[in-house]
C-alpha positions as CSV (number, residue, x, y, z in Angstrom):
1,X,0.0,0.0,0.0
2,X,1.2,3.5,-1.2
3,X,0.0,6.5,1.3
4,X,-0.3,9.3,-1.4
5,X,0.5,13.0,0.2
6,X,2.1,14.4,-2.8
7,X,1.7,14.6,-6.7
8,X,4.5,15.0,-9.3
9,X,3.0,16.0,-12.7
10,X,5.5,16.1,-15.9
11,X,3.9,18.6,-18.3
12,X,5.2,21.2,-21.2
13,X,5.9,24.5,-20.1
14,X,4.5,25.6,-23.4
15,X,0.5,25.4,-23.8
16,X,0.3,23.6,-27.2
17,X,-1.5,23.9,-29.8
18,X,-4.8,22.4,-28.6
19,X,-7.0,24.7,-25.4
20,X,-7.8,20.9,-24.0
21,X,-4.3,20.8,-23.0
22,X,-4.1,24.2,-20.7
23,X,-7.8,23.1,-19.5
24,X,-6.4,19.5,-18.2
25,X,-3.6,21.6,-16.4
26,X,-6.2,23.9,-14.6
27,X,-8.4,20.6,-14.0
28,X,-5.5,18.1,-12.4
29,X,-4.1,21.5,-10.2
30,X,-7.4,22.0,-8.9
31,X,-8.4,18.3,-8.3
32,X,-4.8,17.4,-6.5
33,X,-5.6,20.9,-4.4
34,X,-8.9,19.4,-3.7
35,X,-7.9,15.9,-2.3
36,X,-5.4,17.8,-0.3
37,X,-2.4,16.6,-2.0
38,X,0.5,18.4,-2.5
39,X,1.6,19.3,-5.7
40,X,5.2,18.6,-7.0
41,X,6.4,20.1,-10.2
42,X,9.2,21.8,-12.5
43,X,8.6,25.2,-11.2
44,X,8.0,26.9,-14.4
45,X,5.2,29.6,-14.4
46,X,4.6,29.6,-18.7
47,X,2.2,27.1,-20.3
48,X,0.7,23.7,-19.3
49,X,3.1,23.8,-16.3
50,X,2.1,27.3,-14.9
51,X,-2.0,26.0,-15.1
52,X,-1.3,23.2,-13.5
53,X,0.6,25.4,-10.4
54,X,-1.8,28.5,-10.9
55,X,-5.0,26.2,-10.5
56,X,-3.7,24.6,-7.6
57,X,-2.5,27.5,-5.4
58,X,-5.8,29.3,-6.3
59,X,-7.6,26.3,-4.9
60,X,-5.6,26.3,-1.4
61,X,-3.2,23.5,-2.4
62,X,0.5,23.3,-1.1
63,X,3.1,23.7,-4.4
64,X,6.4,22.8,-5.0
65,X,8.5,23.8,-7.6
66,X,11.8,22.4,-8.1
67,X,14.0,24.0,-11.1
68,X,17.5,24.3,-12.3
69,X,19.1,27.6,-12.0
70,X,19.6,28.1,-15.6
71,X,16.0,27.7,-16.1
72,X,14.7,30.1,-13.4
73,X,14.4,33.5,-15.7
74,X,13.6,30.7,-19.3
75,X,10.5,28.9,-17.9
76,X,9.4,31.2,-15.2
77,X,9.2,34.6,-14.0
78,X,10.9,35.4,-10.5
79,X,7.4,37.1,-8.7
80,X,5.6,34.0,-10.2
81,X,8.4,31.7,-8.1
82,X,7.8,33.5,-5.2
83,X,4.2,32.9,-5.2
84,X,5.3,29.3,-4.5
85,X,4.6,27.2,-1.1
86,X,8.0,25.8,-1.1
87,X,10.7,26.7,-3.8
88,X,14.0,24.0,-4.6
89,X,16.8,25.3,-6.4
90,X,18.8,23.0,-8.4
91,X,22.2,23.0,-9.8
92,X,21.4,20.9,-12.8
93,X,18.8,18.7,-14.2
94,X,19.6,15.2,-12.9
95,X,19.3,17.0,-9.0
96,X,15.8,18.1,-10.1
97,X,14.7,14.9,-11.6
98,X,16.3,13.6,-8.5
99,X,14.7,15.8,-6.2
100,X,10.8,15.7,-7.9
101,X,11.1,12.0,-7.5
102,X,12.2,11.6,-3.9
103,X,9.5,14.2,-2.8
104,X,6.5,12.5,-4.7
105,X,4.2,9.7,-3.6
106,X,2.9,9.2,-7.5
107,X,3.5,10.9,-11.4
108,X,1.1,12.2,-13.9
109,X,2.4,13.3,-17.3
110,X,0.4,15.7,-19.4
111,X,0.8,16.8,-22.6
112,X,4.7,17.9,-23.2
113,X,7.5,17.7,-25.2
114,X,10.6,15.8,-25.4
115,X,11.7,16.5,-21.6
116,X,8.1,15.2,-20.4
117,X,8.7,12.4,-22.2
118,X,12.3,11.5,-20.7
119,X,11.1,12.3,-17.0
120,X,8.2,9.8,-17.6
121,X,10.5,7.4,-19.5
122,X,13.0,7.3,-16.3
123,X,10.3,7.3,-13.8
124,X,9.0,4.1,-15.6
125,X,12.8,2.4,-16.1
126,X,13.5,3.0,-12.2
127,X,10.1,0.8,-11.7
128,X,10.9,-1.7,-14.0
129,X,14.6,-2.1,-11.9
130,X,12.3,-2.6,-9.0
131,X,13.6,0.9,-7.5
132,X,10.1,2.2,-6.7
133,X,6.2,1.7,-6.6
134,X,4.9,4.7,-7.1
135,X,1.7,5.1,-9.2
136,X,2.3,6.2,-13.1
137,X,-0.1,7.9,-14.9
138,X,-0.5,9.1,-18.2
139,X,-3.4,11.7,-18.7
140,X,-4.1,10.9,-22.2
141,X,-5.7,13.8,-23.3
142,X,-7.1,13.8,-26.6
143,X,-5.3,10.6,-27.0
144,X,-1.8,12.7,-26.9
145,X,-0.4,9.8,-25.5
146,X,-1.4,7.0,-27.7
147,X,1.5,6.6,-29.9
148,X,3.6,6.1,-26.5
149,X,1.5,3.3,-25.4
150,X,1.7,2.2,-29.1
151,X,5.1,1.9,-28.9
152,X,5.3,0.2,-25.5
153,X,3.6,-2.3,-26.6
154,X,5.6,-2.7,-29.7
155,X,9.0,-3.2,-27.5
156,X,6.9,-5.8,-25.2
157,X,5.8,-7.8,-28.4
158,X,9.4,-7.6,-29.4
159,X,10.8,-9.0,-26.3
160,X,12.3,-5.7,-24.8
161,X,10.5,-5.5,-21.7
162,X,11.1,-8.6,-19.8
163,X,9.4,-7.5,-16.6
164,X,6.3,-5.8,-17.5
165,X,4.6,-6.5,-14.5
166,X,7.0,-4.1,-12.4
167,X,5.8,-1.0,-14.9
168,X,2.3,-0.9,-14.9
169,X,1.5,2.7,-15.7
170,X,-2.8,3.8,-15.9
171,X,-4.3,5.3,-19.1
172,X,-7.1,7.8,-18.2
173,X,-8.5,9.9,-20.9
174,X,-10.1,12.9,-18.2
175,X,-8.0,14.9,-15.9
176,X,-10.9,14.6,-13.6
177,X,-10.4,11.3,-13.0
178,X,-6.5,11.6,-12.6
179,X,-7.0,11.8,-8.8
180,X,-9.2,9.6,-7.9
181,X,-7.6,6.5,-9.7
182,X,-4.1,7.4,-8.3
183,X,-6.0,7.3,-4.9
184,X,-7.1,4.0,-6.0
185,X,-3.7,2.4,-7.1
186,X,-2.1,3.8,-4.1
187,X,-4.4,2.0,-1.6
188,X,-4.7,-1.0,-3.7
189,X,-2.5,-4.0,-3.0
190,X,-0.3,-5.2,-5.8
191,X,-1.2,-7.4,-7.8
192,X,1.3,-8.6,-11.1
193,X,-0.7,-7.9,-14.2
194,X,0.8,-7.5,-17.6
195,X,1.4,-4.2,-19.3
196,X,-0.7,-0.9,-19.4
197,X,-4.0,-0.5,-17.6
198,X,-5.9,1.4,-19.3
199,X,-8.8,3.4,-17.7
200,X,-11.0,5.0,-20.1
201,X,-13.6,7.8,-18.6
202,X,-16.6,9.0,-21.0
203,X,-17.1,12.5,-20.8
C-alpha cells in the first residue's frame, strides 16, 4: 500500500496547440488541491506547467516547484516563483529529476514535449529495476499519449521488456479522474498484471 500526500505532474511549459491541454492543467491542479495533496512540479510559471501550479494554489493546495538555475528566468518569471509554497533550487537537471522523485508519492504526465517524455520514461525504467512503486499515470488527453502506449507495446511484443509486471503505468483519458484513480492504485495491494492499464472515462 502507497499512502499518497504528494503529486509529481510532468507537463510542457509551453501550452500547445490544442486549449484541452491548458484546460487538463487547470483541472488536475485543482483536483490534486482538492484531495489535499501536495503538488510537485518543474517550477515553471509559462504554459501547461504554470496551469497546473496557478490552479492549484488558487484552490488552497500546497506547491512545490523544483527548477534548475539556468532555467529560473527561461520557464518562469521570479514574482511567479515566489508565489510558491516551497521553492528547490537545483544546480542541474539530474538534481531536479532527483529531487521531484524523492518528494513524490505518484506521477502524472500531461501533454509535453521531449523533456516530459524523458522524466516519464526514467520514472518508468526506475520501476521496472524494482527501484520504486509509485503510481504512473498518463493523462491521455485527446489521445496525446497513444503513440507512447503504441510503442510500448511494440517493445513488449518484441521482447524488450522482460518485466512488464513491475511498470504498470494507468491510461485515463479525463484529468478529472487523474486523482481519484491514483488514490485507487495507491491503496490497492499489488497485484502482477501484464502491461498498461488502461482506464478509459466518458465525458
Amino acid at each position: 500500500m502507497n499512502t499518497i500526500r504528494s503529486v509529481c505532474v510532468y507537463c510542457g511549459s509551453s501550452p500547445g496547440r490544442s486549449a484541452v491541454y491548458m484546460k487538463a492543467g487547470h483541472v488536475l491542479g485543482r483536483s490534486i488541491a482538492g484531495a489535499g495533496l501536495r503538488l510537485v512540479y518543474g517550477g515553471g510559471t509559462k504554459g501547461i506547467m504554470g496551469a497546473v501550479a496557478d490552479s492549484a494554489m488558487r484552490a488552497g493546495g500546497k506547491v512545490t516547484g523544483i527548477i534548475p538555475r539556468f532555467l529560473v528566468n527561461r520557464e518562469a518569471t521570479e514574482p511567479a516563483l515566489g508565489k510558491l509554497d516551497e521553492l528547490v533550487i537545483t544546480e542541474d537537471m539530474h538534481q531536479r529529476k532527483h529531487t521531484m522523485f524523492e518528494k513524490s508519492d505518484a506521477f502524472v504526465a500531461l501533454p509535453g514535449g521531449i523533456g516530459t517524455v524523458e522524466e516519464i520514461i526514467e520514472i518508468m525504467t526506475w520501476a521496472q529495476l524494482g527501484h520504486h512503486r509509485k503510481p504512473i499515470v498518463f493523462a491521455n488527453i485527446e489521445r496525446f499519449w497513444d503513440p507512447m502506449m503504441n510503442l510500448i507495446d511494440h517493445m513488449r511484443a518484441e521482447g524488450f521488456i522482460h518485466t512488464s509486471h513491475l511498470v504498470r503505468p494507468l491510461v485515463i483519458d479525463r484529468a478529472e479522474a487523474v486523482v481519484a484513480a491514483l488514490l485507487t492504485e495507491g491503496a490497492s495491494v499489488d497485484a502482477p498484471t501484464e502491461g498498461v492499464t488502461s482506464v478509459i472515462e466518458k465525458m
